[in-house]
C-alpha positions, 0 to 999 in steps of 0.5 A: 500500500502506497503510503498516502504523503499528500494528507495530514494524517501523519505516525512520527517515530522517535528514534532516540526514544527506541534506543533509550528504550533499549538501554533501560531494558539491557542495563539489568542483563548480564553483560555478556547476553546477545540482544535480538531485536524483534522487527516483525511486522513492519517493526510494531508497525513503526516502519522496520527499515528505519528502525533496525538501522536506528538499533544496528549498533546497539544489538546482535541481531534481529528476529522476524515472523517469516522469511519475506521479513528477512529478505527485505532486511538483507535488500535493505543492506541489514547485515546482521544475524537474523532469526526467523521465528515462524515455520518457513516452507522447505522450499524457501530454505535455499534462499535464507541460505544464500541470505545467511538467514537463521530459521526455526526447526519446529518439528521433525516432519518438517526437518525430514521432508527437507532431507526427504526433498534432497535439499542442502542443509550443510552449514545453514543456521537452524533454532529448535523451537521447544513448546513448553507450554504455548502450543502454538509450534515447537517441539514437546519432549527430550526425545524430539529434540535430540533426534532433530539435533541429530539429523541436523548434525547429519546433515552437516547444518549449524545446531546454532540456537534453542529456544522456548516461548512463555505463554504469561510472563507478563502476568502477576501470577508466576505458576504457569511461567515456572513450569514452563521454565523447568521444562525448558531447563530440563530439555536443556539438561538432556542435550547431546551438545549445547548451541551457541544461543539459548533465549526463552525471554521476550520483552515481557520475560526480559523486564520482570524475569531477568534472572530467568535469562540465558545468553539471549533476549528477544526485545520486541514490544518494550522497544517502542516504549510499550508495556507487554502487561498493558496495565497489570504489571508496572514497568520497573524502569521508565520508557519513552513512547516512541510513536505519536499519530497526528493529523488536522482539521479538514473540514468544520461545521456548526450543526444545530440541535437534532442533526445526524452524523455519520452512517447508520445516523447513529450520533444526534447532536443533543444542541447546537454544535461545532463539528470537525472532521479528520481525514482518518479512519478504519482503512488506517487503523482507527477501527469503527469501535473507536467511536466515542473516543477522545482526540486532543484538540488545543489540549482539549478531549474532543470525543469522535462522534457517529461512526468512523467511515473508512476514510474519515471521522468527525469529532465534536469540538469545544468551538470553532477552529480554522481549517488546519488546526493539529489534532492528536490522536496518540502523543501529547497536547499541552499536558494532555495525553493520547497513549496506544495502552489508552486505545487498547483500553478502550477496544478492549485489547492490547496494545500490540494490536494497536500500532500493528493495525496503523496501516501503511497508508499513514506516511512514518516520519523517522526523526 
């Protein structure tokens, strides 16, 4: 999607936030852990390219979801190790070898119909995915793992890394997390030989089990100034927000008192009012069950009023404005304050989902 530059509507980045974010994370880790950088999606949504060269000096390496990812790294004259996180299809392995790509094995049907296809595996950089618990992909028991380290050892591949993924180390409760933790630690207790990387700490493990680390992290959410919690669990450190969405007035009426707004007229002005309109709407993230909350216009909240349309939403304002007029969407306003955590609030969800549901059609601004 072409990013739409010839409107107001507008994500800038903070980049020396992103490394500040950084350093705060890495202060409390033992010196010698690998920092990953986590960079799928498009970065959370805040523009990957940018981003990663923002962070290339400041980490080891960078994880993604799938191959694609990798590859646009590499284009864009990434050099660094790259680890992709999700399952790969077998015939994407040539490429990520010639791309020096790191790839997760998963399971053992996968590894064997790569032998099965007669493909080249010699000296291709592989990470077994352990589930200890999450159950999303991943290996389950000792067995499975030594018999992939074998056939990887066969096959003259790099046993480069071994990883887990804990389903609720962002929550108070840590029941789940350490029986999680001791499976993973018993399965690294039955290797035949120890890998070069083992990591089992996202962001969310990083911030409130460093203890819990091993010789590799894989920050993603904390990065852009974000609490993997939400609300539940308080930061130990501050964090600097790193995206702000903006946009202006485009357009401004005054409506009198039993005026319709919007499809299915589902707002009614209940007097005389001023009516804004921004050029925003679901197509670029700001879904439908947004209507009803505030913007900030001149350090006021200004609540979106009727439904929000795919390009545009209208807002109720304190008074009339001039066409042009800043409107902040998330950010701050003279000491008022918009955050992504407030969105994901108010639609009941999570502030992950939030920054990767803002569009490509919003053009990023890296400063």
């Amino acid at each position: 999607m072409k990013a739409s530059r010839h409107r107001p509507t507008q994500i800038s980045i903070d980049l020396e936030a992103l490394s500040y974010n950084l350093q705060q994370v890495t202060k409390p880790l033992p010196i010698r852990t690998q920092v990953y950088a986590v960079v799928k999606a498009n970065a959370y949504g805040h523009g990957v390219i940018p981003i990663a060269k923002q962070l290339a000096d400041q980490v080891a390496g960078f994880c993604v979801s799938n191959l694609d990812e990798a590859l646009e790294l590499r284009q864009a004259g990434i050099e660094h190790p790259i680890l992709v996180l999700g399952v790969v299809p077998i015939d994407g392995i040539s490429l990520a070898k010639q791309a020096s790509i790191s790839l997760t094995v998963a399971s053992l049907e996968w590894l064997e119909q790569a032998v099965a296809a007669a493909l080249d595996l010699a000296d291709v950089a592989f990470h077994i995915k352990v589930d200890t618990g999450m159950g999303r992909i991943g290996v389950r028991d000792s067995q499975t793992v030594n018999q992939l380290v074998d056939l990887l050892d066969q096959q003259e591949a790099k046993f480069e890394g071994i990883f887990t993924h804990f389903a609720t180390a962002d929550q108070a409760d840590q029941t789940y997390f350490d029986q999680q933790l001791a499976l993973f630690k018993d399965i690294l207790v039955d290797l035949p030989e120890m890998p070069r990387l083992i990591h089992a700490s996202n962001s969310a493990t990083s911030v409130w089990h460093a203890d819990t680390v091993f010789n590799m992290v894989r920050l993603g959410n904390v990065l852009y100034g974000l609490n993997p919690s939400g609300r539940e669990l308080e930061l130990p450190y501050p964090l600097k927000p790193v995206l702000s969405l903006t946009s202006e007035l485009v357009h401004i009426k005054q409506l009198p008192k039993g005026a319709n707004i919007g499809y299915g007229a589902t707002y009614t002005s209940p007097s005389e009012e001023y009516i804004g309109t921004l050029p925003i709407g679901y197509a670029d993230g700001l879904v439908r069950a947004m209507q009803g909350f505030s913007v900030l216009v001149d350090g006021q909240a200004c609540p979106i009023v009727g439904r929000v349309s795919m390009d545009q939403i209208t807002i109720r304002l304190p008074k009339a404005y001039p066409l042009g007029t800043p409107v902040t969407l998330i950010g701050q306003d003279q000491g008022m304050e918009r955050t992504v955590q407030d969105w994901a609030d108010y639609l009941g969800t999570i502030n992950y989902e939030v920054v990767c549901l803002l569009s490509d059609r919003i053009p990023r601004y890296h400063e």
